[in-house]
PAKOLTOR-727891 format. One line per 8 residues: number of its first residue (from 0); their letters; for each residue x, y, z of N, C-alpha, C. Coordinates in steps of 0.02 Angstrom, whole numbers. Last residue first. Example, Ala and Ser with C-alpha at 12.3 -4.5 7.8 and 13.67 -1.06 7.14 Angstrom:
<recs>
1> SA> 642 -112 354 684 -53 357 645 2 394; 660 -284 390 615 -225 390 660 -165 390;
</recs>
This chain:
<recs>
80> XXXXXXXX> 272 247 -3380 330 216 -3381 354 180 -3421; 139 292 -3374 187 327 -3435 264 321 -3413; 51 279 -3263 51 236 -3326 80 270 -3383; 41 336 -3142 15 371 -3190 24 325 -3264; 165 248 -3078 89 255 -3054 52 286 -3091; 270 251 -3167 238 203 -3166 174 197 -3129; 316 409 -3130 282 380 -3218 236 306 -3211; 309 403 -3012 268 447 -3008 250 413 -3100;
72> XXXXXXXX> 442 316 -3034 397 309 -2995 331 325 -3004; 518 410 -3107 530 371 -3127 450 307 -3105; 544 526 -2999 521 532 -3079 509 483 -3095; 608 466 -2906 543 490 -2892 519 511 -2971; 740 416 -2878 701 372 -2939 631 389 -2902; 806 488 -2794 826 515 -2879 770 444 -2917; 730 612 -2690 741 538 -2712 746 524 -2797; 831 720 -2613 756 695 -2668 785 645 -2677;
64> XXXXXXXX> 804 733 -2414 858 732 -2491 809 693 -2532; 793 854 -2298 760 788 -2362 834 808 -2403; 818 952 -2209 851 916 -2234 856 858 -2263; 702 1045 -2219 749 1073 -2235 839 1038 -2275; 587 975 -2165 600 967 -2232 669 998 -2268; 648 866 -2045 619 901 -2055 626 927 -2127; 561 736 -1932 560 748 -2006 570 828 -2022; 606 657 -1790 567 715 -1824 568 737 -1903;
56> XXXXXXXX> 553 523 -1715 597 548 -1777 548 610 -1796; 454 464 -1648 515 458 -1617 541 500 -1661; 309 569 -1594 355 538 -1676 440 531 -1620; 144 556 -1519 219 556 -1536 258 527 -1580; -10 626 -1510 41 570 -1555 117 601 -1555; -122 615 -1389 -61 648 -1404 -49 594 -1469; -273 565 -1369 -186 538 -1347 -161 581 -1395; -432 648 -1313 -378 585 -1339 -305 612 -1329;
48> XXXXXXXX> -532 713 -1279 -471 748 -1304 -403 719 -1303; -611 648 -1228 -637 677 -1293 -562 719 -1314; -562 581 -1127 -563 538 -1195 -594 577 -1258; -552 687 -1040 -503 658 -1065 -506 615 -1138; -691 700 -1013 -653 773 -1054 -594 716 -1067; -715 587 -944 -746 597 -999 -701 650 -1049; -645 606 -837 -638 548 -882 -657 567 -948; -730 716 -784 -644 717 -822 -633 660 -848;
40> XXXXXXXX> -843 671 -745 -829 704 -804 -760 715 -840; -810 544 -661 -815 525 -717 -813 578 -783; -764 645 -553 -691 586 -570 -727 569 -653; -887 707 -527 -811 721 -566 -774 711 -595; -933 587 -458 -952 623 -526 -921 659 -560; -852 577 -369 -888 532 -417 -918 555 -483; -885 715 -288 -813 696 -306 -824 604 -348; -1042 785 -359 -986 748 -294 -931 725 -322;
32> XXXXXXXX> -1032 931 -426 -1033 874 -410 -1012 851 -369; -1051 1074 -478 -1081 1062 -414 -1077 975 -407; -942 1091 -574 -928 1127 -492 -964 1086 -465; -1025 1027 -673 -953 979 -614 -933 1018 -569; -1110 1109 -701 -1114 1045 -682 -1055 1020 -629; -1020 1214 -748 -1045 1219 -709 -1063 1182 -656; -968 1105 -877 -923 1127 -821 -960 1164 -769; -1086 1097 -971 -1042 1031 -912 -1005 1071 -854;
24> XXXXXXXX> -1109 1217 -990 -1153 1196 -940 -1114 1137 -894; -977 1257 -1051 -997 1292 -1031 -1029 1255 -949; -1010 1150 -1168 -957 1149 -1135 -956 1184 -1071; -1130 1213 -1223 -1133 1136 -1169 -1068 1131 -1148; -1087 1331 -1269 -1124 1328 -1228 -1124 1263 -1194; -988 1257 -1385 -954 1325 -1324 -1017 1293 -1261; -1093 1218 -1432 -1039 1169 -1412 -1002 1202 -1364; -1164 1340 -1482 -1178 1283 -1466 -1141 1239 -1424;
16> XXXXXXXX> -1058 1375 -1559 -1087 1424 -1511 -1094 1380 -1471; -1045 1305 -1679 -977 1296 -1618 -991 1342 -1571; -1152 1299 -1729 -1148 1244 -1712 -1088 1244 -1658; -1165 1437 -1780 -1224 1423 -1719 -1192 1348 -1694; -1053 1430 -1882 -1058 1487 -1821 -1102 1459 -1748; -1131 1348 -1951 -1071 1319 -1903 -1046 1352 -1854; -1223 1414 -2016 -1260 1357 -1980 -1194 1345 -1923; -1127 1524 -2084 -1194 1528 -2046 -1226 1487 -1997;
8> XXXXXXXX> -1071 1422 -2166 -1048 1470 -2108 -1076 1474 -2065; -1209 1407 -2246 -1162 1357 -2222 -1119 1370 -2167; -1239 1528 -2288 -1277 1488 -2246 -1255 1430 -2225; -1146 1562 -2366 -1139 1609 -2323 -1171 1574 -2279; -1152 1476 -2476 -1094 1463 -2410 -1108 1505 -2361; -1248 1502 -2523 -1241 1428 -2495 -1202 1440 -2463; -1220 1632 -2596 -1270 1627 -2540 -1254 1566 -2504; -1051 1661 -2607 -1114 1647 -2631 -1141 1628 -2570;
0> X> -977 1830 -2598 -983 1764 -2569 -1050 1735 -2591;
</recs>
């Protein structure tokens, strides 16, 4: 493994320790809150862990069908149509 990365790792290891740990402290925090203050840390955890995305349609690949003017396509974006 080259050195740069190992220290690159290295730095992100400490960076999601890190983030463990204040995750950690918030939530201590909010045991000891008043019910206001709560209400706003879960607000908070909520918007850091945003909206779902739903697909009305599931896609799955088993039953694609190729598209017979994908050769044809792929030539005119690459400029050898």
């Amino acid at each position: 493994m080259p050195l740069e990365r190992f220290w690159l790792l290295s730095r992100n290891i400490d960076r999601i320790k890190s983030e463990d740990d204040i995750r950690r402290l918030q939530t201590a925090r909010g045991a000891q809150a008043t019910v206001d203050s709560y209400t706003a840390f879960e607000k908070s955890l909520q918007q850091r862990l945003g909206q779902p995305i739903i697909m009305k349609k599931v896609l799955s690949p088993f039953h694609a069908e190729a598209d017979p003017d994908a050769e044809l396509k792929l030539r005119n974006i690459f400029g050898r149509g």
